[in-house]
C-alpha positions in Angstrom: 97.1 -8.3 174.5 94.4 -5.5 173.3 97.8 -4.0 171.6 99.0 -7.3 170.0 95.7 -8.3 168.5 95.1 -4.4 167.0 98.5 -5.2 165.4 97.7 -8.2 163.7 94.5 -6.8 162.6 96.4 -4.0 161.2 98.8 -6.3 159.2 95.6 -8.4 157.9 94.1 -4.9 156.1 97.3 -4.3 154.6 97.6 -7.4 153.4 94.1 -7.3 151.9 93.9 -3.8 150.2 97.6 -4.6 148.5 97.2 -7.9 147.5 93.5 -7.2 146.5 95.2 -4.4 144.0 92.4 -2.2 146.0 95.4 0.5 146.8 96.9 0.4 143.5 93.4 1.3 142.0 92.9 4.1 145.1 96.6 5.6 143.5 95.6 5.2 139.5 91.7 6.8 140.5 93.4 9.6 141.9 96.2 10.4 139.9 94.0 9.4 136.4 90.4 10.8 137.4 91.2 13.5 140.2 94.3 14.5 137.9 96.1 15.6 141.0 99.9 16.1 140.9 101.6 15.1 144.0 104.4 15.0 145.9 105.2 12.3 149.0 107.5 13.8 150.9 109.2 11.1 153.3 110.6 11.8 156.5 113.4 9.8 158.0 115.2 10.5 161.3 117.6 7.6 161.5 119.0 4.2 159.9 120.3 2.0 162.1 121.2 -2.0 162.0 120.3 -4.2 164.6 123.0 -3.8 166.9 123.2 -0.1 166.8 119.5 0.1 167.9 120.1 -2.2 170.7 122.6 0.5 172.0 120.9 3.3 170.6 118.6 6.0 173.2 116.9 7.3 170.3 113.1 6.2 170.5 111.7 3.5 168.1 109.8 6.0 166.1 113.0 8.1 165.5 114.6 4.5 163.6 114.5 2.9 160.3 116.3 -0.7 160.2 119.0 -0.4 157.4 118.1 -3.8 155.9 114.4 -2.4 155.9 115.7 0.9 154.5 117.5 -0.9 151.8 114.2 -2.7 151.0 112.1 0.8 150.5 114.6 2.2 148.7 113.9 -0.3 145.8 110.7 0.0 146.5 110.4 3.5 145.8 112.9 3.2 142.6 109.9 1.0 141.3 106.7 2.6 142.2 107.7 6.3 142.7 109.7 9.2 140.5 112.0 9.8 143.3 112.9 13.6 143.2 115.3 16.8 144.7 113.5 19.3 146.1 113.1 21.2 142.6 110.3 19.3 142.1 108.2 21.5 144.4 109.2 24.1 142.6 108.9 23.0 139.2 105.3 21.6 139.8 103.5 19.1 137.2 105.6 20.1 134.3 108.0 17.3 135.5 106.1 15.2 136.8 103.7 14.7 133.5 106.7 13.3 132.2 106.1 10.6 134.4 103.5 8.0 135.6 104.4 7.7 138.6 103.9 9.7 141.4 106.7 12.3 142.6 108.3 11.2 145.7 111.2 13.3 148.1 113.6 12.1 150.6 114.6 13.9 154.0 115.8 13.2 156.9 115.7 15.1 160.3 118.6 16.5 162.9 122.0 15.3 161.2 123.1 11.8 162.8 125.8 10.3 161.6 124.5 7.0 160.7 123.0 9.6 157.6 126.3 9.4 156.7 128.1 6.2 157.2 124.3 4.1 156.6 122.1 5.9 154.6 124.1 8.3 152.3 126.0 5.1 150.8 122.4 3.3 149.8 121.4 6.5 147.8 124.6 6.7 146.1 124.0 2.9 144.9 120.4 3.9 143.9 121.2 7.5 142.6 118.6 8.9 144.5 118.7 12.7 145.5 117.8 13.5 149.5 117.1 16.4 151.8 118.8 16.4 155.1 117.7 19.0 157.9 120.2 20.1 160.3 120.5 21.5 163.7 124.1 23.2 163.0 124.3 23.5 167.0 124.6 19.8 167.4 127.2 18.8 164.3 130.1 17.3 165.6 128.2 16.4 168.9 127.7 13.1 170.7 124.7 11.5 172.7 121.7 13.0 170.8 119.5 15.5 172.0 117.3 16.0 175.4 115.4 12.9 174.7 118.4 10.9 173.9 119.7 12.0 177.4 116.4 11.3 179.3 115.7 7.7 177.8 119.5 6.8 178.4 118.7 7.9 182.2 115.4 5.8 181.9 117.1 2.6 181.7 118.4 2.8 185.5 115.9 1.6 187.6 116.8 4.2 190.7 116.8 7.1 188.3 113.4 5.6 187.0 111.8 5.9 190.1 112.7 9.1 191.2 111.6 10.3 187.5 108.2 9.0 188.9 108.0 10.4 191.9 108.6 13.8 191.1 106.7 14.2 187.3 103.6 12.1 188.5 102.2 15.0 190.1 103.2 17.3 187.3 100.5 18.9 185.2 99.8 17.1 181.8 101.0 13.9 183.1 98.8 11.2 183.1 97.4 10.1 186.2 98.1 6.8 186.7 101.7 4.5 187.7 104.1 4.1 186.3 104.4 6.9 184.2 105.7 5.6 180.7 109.5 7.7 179.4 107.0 8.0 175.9 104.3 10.5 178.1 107.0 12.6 180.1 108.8 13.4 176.3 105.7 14.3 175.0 104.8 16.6 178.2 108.2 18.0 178.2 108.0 19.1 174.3 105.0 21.3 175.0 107.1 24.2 176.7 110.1 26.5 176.0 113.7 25.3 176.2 114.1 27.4 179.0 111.3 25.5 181.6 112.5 22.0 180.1 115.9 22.7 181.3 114.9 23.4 184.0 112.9 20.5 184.7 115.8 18.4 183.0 118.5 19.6 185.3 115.9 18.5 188.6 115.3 14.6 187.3 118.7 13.7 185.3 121.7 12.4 187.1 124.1 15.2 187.9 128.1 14.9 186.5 127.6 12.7 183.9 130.4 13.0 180.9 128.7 13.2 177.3 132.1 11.5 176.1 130.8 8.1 177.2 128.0 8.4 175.5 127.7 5.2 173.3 129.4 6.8 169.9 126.2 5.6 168.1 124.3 8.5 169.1 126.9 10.9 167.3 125.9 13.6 165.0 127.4 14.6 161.7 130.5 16.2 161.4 130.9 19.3 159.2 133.4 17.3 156.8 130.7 15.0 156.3 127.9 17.6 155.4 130.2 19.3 153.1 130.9 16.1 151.5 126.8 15.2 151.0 125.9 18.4 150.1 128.6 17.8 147.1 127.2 14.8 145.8 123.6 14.9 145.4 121.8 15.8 148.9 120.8 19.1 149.6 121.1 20.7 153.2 118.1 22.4 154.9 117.7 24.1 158.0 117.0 22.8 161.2 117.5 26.0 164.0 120.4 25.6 165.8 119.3 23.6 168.6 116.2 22.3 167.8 113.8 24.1 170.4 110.0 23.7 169.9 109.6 27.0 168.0 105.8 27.6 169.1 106.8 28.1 173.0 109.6 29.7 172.2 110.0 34.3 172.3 110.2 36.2 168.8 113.9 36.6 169.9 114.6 33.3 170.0 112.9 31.8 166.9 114.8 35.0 164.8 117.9 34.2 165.8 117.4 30.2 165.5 116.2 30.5 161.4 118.6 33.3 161.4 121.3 32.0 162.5 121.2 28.4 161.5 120.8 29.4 157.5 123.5 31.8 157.6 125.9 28.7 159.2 124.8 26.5 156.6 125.1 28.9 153.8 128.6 29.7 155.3 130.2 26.5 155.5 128.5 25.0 152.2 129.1 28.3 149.8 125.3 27.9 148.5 121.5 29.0 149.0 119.8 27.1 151.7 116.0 27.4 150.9 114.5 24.6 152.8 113.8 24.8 156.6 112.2 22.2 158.4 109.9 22.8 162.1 111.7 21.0 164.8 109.2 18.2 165.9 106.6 19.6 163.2 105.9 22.5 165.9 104.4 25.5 163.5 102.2 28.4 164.2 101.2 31.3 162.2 104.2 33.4 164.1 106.6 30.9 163.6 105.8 30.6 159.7 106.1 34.0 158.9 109.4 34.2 161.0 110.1 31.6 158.5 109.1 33.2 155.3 110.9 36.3 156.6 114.0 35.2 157.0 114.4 33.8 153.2 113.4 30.1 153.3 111.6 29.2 150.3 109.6 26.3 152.0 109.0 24.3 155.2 108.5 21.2 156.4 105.9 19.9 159.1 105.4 16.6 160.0 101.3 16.4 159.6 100.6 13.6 157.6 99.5 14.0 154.1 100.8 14.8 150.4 102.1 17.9 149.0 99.4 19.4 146.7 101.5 22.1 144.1 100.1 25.7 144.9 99.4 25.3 148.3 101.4 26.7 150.8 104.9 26.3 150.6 105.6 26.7 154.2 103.7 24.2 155.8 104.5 20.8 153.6 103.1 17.9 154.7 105.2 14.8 155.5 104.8 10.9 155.9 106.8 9.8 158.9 108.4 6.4 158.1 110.1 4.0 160.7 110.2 0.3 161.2 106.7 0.3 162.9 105.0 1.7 160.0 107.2 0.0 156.8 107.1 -3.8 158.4 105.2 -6.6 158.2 104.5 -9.2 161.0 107.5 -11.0 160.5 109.9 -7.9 161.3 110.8 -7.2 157.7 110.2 -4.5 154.7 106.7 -4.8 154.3 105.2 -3.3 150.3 101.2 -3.8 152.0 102.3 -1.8 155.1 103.9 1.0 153.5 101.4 1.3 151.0 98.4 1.7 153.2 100.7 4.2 155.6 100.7 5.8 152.7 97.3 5.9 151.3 95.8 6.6 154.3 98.0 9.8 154.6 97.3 10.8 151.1 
């Protein structure tokens, strides 16, 4: 109820500060009187239709509806100078050519609905895009750990021994049931190493990844080559996707390392853009970045890209359907516009 009524108080505000033009004056102050050039960098995971989402394990937060998508899309043709990555590196000479604000696509791990959902909607608009990928998982099926733990969620036996044995675990919260949204964030903070471990005790033993519902592929290398050909530019990813931060120098070298030289490999040109798996960054894990020859990074802290500050730890605006839509389940401009103002 308490979570319902914050909802609609949320969609009342938007309403309000778009339709009042008070966000449109907030943008103009800051772009005309604070003369900042900036960059929104979007982040997208996936774009799925109704159906697919229903079959889906990926978590709510990790999907964009494709009608909705669709609907931002035009959105952002209208109200944003929608840009390839050069524009972090060219600065404010491009974008004084412009009055609206620079704006750049990416999108996270490599699913294949990039591919068969989203890529064709940025052809039809012309719009250039960014896509990160885990080369480990290209070609794969089921999604990642998560993926694999939500899909196990939905059986009630597995459920409860889930329960049983990560309710006494340290970091979970103390209280029953335990929620599939707390144990993913518990089992992020640690290396791939101790979450395997921890996997292998609570998922169900001998499944076969081939069943796995065929919406939860990944991309296949014919269709990066084919993106990266026509207007979006690969970045890397790692390899498979650990939480750098918890992770040995050993491993994060050979991750960056590794997954660059794949990319660079198979697409015959310069990848310079890397982005932290889950946002996790450190000071370690940047310079391990730096080092290896990306020319930028990506987190996932909310804000906007300021030119001249540091390259390698971008800010980025998380979009999915719970942050773009109104109260009646479609594109919303008033909800987007305050997710983004109050990210700016």
């Amino acid at each position: 109820m308490i979570a319902r009524i914050r909802r609609r108080l949320h969609f009342a505000v938007a309403d309000l500060l778009y339709y009042s033009g008070a966000l449109a004056l907030w943008r103009l102050f800051r772009q005309t009187m604070w003369r900042r050039q900036e960059v929104c960098v979007l982040g997208l995971h996936r774009v799925l239709t109704r159906s697919e989402q229903c079959r889906s394990n990926s978590l709510d937060s990790m999907v964009l509806n494709d009608l909705t998508y669709v609907k931002l899309l035009e959105y952002l043709e209208r109200e944003f100078q929608v840009a390839s990555l050069e524009a972090l590196f060219r600065g404010p000479i491009e974008q004084a050519a412009s009055s609206k604000p620079a704006c750049i696509l990416t999108f996270d791990d490599g699913w294949a609905d990039n591919y068969t959902t989203a890529y064709p909607v940025l052809k039809k608009f012309g719009m250039p895009a960014v896509l990160f990928l885990a080369t480990g998982s290209i070609g794969g099926r089921g999604g990642f750990w998560v993926e694999q733990l939500s899909r196990a969620w939905t059986r009630p036996s597995v459920r409860a021994q889930m329960n049983s044995v990560l309710s006494q675990a340290p970091g979970i919260p103390a209280r029953q049931p335990v929620e599939l949204e707390d144990i993913v964030e518990w089992l992020k903070h640690m290396s791939t190493e101790k979450r395997n471990s921890i996997l292998e005790q609570i998922l169900p033993k001998g499944e076969d990844v081939g069943c796995h519902e065929e919406v939860d592929s990944m991309l296949t290398w014919i269709q990066v080559v084919e993106m990266s050909e026509h207007g979006v530019e690969m970045g890397g990813h790692t390899v498979s996707h650990p939480l750098l931060c918890y992770e040995n120098d050993a491993t994060v070298e050979g991750e960056l390392r590794l997954s660059k030289q794949w990319l660079e490999e198979k697409l015959g040109k310069p990848v310079r853009a890397f982005a932290y798996p889950n946002g996790n960054w450190d000071a370690r894990v940047r310079r391990w970045v730096q080092q290896l020859g990306y020319d930028c990074a990506f987190t996932t802290r909310p804000g906007w890209y300021h030119p001249g500050q540091d390259p390698y730890t971008i800010r980025r605006i998380l979009l999915h359907d719970g942050n773009v839509t109104g109260r009646d389940g479609q594109f919303s401009p008033a909800m987007l516009s305050l997710t983004l103002a109050g990210r700016a």
